[in-house]
C-alpha positions in Angstrom: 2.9 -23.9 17.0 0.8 -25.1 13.7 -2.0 -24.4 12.6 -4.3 -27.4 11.2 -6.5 -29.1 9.7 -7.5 -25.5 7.8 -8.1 -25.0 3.6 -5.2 -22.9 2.6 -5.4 -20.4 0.1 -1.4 -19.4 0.4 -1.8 -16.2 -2.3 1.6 -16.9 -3.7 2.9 -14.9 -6.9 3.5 -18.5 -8.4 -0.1 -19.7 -8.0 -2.4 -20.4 -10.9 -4.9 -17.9 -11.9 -7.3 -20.2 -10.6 -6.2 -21.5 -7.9 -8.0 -23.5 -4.9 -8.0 -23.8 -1.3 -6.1 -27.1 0.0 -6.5 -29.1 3.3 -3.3 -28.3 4.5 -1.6 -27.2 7.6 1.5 -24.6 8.6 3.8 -24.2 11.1 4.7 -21.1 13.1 8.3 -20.6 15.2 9.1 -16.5 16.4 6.3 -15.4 14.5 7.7 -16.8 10.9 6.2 -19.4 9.2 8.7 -22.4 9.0 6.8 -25.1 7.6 3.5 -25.7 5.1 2.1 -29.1 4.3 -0.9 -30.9 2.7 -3.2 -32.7 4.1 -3.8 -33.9 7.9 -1.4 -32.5 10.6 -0.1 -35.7 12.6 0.5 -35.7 16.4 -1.4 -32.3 17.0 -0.3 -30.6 20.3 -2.2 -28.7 23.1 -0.7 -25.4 21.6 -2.1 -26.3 18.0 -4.6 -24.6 16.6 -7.4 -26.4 15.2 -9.1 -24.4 12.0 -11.7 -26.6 11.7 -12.1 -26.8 7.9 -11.8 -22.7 8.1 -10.6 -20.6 5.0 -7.0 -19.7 6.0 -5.5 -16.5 4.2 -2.7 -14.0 4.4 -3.7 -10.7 6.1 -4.7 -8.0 3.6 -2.7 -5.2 2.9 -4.0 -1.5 1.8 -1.9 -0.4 -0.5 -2.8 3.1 0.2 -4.2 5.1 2.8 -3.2 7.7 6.0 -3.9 5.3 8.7 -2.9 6.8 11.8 -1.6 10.1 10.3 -5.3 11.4 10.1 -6.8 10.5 13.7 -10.3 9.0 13.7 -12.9 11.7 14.5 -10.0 14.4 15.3 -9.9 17.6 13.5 -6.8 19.9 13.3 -5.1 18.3 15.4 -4.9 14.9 14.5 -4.2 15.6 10.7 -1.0 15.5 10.2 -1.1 14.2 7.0 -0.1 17.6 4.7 2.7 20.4 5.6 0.9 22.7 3.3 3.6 25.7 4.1 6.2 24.0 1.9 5.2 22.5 -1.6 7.9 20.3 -2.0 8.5 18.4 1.2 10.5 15.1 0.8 12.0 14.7 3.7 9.3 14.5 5.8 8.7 11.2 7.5 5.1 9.2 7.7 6.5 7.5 10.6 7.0 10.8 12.5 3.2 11.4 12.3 1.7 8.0 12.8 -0.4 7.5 15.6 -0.5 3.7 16.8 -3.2 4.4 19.1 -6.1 5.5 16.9 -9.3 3.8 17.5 -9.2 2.7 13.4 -6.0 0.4 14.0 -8.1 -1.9 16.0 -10.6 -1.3 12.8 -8.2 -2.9 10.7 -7.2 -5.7 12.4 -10.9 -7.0 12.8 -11.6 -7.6 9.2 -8.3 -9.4 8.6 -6.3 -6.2 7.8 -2.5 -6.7 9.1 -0.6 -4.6 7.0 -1.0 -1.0 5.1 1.0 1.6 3.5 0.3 5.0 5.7 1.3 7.5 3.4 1.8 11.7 4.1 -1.1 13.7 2.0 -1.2 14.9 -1.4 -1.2 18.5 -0.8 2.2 19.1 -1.9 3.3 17.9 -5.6 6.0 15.9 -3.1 5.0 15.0 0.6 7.4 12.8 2.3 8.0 8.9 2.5 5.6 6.1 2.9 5.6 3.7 5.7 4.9 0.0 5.4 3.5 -1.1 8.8 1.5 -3.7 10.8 -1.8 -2.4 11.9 -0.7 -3.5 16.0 1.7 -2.1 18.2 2.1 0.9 20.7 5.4 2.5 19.0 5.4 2.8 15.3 9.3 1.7 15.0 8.1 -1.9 16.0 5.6 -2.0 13.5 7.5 -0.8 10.7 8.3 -2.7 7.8 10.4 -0.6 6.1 10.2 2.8 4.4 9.0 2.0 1.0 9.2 5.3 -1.2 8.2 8.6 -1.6 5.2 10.2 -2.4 4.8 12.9 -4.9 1.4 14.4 -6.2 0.0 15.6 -9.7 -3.4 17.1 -10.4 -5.9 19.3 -8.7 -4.8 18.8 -5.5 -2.0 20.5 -5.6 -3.3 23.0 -7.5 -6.1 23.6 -5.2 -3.8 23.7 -2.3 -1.5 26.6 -3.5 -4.4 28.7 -5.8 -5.7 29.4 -2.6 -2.7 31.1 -0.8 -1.7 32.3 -4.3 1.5 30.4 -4.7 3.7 28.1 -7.0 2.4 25.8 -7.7 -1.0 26.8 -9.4 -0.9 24.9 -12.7 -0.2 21.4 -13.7 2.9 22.8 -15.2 4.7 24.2 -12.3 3.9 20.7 -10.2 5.7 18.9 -12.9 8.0 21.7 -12.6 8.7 21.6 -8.7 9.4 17.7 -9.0 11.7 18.1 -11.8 13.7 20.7 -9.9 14.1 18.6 -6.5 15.2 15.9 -8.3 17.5 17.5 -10.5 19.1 19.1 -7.3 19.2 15.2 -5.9 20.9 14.2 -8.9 23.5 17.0 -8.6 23.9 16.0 -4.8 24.1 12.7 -5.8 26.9 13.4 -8.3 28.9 15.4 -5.6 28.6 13.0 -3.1 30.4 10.7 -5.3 32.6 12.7 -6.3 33.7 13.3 -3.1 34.1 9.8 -2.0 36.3 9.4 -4.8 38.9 12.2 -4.7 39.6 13.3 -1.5 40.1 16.6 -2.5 37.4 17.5 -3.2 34.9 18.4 -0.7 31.3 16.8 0.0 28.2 19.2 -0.9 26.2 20.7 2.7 24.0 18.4 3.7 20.7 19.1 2.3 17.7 17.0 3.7 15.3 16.8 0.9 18.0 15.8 -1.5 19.3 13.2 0.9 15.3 11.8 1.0 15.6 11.9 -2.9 18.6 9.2 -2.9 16.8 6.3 -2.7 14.9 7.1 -5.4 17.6 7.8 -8.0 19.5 4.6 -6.5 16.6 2.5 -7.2 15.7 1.4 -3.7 12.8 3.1 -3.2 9.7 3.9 -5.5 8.3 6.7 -6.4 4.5 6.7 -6.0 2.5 9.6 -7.4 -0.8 10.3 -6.7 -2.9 11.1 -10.0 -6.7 10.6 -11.0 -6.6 12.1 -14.8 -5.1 10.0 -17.7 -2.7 13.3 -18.5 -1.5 13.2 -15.5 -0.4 9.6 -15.2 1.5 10.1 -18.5 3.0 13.1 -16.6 4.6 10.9 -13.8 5.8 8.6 -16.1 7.5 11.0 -18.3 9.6 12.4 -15.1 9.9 8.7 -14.1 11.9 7.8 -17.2 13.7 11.2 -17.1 14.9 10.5 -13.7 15.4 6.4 -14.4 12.8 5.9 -11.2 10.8 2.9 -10.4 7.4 4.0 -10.3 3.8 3.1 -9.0 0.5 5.2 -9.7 -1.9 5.5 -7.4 -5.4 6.3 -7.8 -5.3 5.9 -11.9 -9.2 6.9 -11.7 -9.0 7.2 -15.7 -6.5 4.0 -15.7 -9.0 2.3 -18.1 -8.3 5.1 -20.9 -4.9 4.4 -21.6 -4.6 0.6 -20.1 -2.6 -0.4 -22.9 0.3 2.4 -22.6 0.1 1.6 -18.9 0.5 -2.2 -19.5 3.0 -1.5 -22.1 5.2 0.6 -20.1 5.0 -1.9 -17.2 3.6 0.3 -14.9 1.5 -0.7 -11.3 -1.2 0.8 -10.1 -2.8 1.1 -6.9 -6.5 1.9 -7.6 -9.2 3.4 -5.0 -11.0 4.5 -3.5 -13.9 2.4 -5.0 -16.3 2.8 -2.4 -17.4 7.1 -3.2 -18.4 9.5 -5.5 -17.4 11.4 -8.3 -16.2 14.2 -5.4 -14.0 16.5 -8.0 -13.7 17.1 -11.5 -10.8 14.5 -12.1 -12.4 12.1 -10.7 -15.4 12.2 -13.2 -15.2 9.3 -14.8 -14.5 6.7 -11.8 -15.8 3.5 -12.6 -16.0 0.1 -10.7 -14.6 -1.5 -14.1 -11.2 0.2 -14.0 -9.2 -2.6 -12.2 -10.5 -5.3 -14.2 -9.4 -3.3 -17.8 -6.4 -2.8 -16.1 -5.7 -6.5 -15.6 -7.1 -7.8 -18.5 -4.6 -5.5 -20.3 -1.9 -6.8 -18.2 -1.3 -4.2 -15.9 -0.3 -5.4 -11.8 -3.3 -4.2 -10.0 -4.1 -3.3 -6.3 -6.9 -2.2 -4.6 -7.0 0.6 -1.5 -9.1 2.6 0.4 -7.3 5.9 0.5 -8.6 5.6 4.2 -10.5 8.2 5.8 -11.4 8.8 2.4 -12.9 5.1 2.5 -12.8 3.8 6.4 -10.0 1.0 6.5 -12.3 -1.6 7.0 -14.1 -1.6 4.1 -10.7 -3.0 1.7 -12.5 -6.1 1.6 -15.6 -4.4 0.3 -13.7 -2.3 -2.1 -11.9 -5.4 -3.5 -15.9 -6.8 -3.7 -16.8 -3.7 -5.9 -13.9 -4.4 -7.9 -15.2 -8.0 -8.3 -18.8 -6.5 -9.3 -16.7 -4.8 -11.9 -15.4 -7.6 -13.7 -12.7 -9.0 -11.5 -12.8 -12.9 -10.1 -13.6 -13.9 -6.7 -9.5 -14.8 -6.8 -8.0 -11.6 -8.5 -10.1 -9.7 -6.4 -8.3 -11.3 -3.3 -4.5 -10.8 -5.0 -5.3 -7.3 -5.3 -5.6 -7.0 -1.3 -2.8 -9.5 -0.5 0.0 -11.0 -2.4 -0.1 -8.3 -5.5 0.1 -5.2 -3.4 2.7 -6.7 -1.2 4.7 -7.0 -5.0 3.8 -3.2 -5.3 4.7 -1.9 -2.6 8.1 -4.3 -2.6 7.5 -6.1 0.6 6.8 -9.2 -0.7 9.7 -10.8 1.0 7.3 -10.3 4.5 4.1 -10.5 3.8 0.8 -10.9 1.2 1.2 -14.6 0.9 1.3 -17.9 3.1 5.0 -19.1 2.3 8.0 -20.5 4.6 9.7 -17.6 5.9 7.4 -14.6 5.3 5.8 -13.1 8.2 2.9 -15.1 9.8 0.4 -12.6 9.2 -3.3 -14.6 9.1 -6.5 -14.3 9.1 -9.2 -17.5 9.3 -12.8 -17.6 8.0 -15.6 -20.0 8.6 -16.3 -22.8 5.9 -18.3 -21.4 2.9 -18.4 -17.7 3.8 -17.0 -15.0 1.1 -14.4 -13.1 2.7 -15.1 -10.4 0.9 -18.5 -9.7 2.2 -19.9 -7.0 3.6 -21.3 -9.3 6.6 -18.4 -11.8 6.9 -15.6 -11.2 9.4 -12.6 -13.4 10.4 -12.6 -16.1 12.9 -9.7 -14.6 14.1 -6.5 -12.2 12.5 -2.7 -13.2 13.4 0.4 -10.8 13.1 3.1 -12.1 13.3 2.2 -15.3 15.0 0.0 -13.7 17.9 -3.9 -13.6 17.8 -4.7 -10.3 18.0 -8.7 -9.7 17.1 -11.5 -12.4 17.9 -14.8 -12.1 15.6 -17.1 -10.5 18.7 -14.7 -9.7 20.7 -14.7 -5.9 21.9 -12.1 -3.9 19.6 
């Protein structure tokens, strides 16, 4: 199947800062895209599909929210998002909570949304692993991506969390604390486990679940995303990142602005959002629309998210458009939701841009609308090769 005769904004990491739609055309086989050229498709067949001069663009990706962990208009019992018996909870699973039947999945798809990372709360200073997954399916394991990282916590949320039942952790200190002793016992496990495999003799440590969660992050296949609003706090995760040798990504960063140039400098990402509130706690006092654009312009890799249900999921376009009000350009804006926060969250190898052999995950927009708009919506979103929301169709 190809699509033709559409202006192709492909989102690739290699584009210009600038760059500009081109009449083009791309070809789909087993939902992969296979082939991109310029200009007029020859030959097209019955199956084609025609864009007719439409805006064709990778699906957007949130790089942070509980989609499907915290159930559209359930209470109790569809949160599942924070074990808040146990502060330091690695081995827990975002997959093992995710609902693929919640109404807001269907939300997603109809403003172009194919992608997100549905991550565990931020109640415990370490929650459990993140899930990159396509926003369609009816069993979670199909829409998987991959498991990206784990997510740890600084701040008042924690500390909120655990004042009230009178527990560890209750300062800002023992959260760093807790995090620093997990992974010091993964390190140790590590170590054994090595050890082990090298001398017979010697017998492998008992399994321990939470330090076996922990491996990928001290092997450097997984990142380690912790969630922090104050500027303190982000130089918090970053000192235990270097400690521990982990690749890291912030998310939040409300105060990112304050320090952008030790961010930039210590080459560390950020995942900011949500855009679209208030200033709902204390650390989130100086939130400003401006952030992402400081961030950038002081050479830090930005994404936008919207920490969904904090923000409803389809609002990421809008949040990227308050980002845009803040500074950012109509085409930074759109990196943030697509190819930069597949680079993030290190799935760039299946989605975030238009490029042979990456996922075809599209979304098509009428000539001359914004698609960042509050009152735009696409034509029509593609995972994966398959249509699967109409603008007007029912969701």
């Amino acid at each position: 199947m190809r699509i033709y005769h559409a202006m192709l904004l492909p989102m690739t990491a290699t584009d210009a800062a600038n760059a500009e739609p081109f009449l083009g055309w791309i070809r789909i086989e087993n939902g992969i895209i296979t082939e991109i050229g310029a200009g007029n498709c020859e030959d097209p067949q019955p199956d084609d599909l025609d864009a007719q001069g439409g805006l064709l663009l990778p699906g957007f990706i949130d790089a942070h929210c509980h989609l499907g962990i915290i159930e559209d208009g359930i209470d109790f019992e569809g949160d599942d998002c924070n074990e808040a018996t146990d502060p330091f909870t690695p081995h827990l699973r975002a997959i093992d909570g995710i609902n693929p039947f919640d109404a807001c999945f269907a939300d997603a798809r109809s403003r172009g949304i194919t992608t997100v990372l549905s991550s565990p709360g931020s109640a415990n200073p370490a929650g459990g692993s993140i899930a990159a997954i396509k926003t369609v399916g009816c069993c979670v394991d199909q829409m998987c991506i991959r498991t990206v990282g784990i997510k740890f916590a600084l701040g008042e949320n924690p500390k909120t969390v655990y004042d009230s039942r009178d527990e560890m952790p209750i300062t800002r200190m023992a959260t760093a604390a807790l995090i620093r002793e997990g992974l010091w016992k993964a390190k140790r496990y590590l170590s054994d486990l090595r050890a082990s495999e090298q001398d017979n003799e010697l017998s492998a440590p008992e399994p321990d679940m939470k330090c076996e969660a922990l491996l990928p992050l001290l092997k450097g296949e997984q990142i380690a995303f912790f969630h922090c609003h104050r500027a303190d706090d982000m130089a918090t995760a970053i000192r235990i990142a270097k400690e521990f040798q982990l690749s890291l990504v912030l998310i939040h960063a409300t105060e990112g602005y304050r320090i952008a140039e030790y961010l930039a400098k210590e080459q560390i990402p950020v995942i900011v959002g949500p855009l679209l509130c208030n200033r709902c706690k204390p650390e989130m006092q100086m939130l400003s629309r401006s952030n992402p654009t400081a961030l950038l312009n002081a050479g830090v890799s930005v994404a936008i998210c919207t920490d969904h249900p904090e923000v409803p999921i389809q609002y990421l376009p809008l949040s990227a458009a308050i980002a845009r009000k803040g500074g950012l350009t109509d085409y930074e804006a759109l990196r943030s939701v697509t190819v930069r926060a597949a680079e993030i969250a290190g799935i760039q190898d299946r989605v975030g841009s238009i490029a042979v052999g990456l996922d075809a995950d599209l979304q098509l927009y009428a000539p001359n609308t914004d698609p960042l708009s509050l009152e735009t919506e696409p034509e029509w979103v593609m995972i994966q090769g398959n249509i699967v929301s109409r603008k007007g169709e029912p969701l």
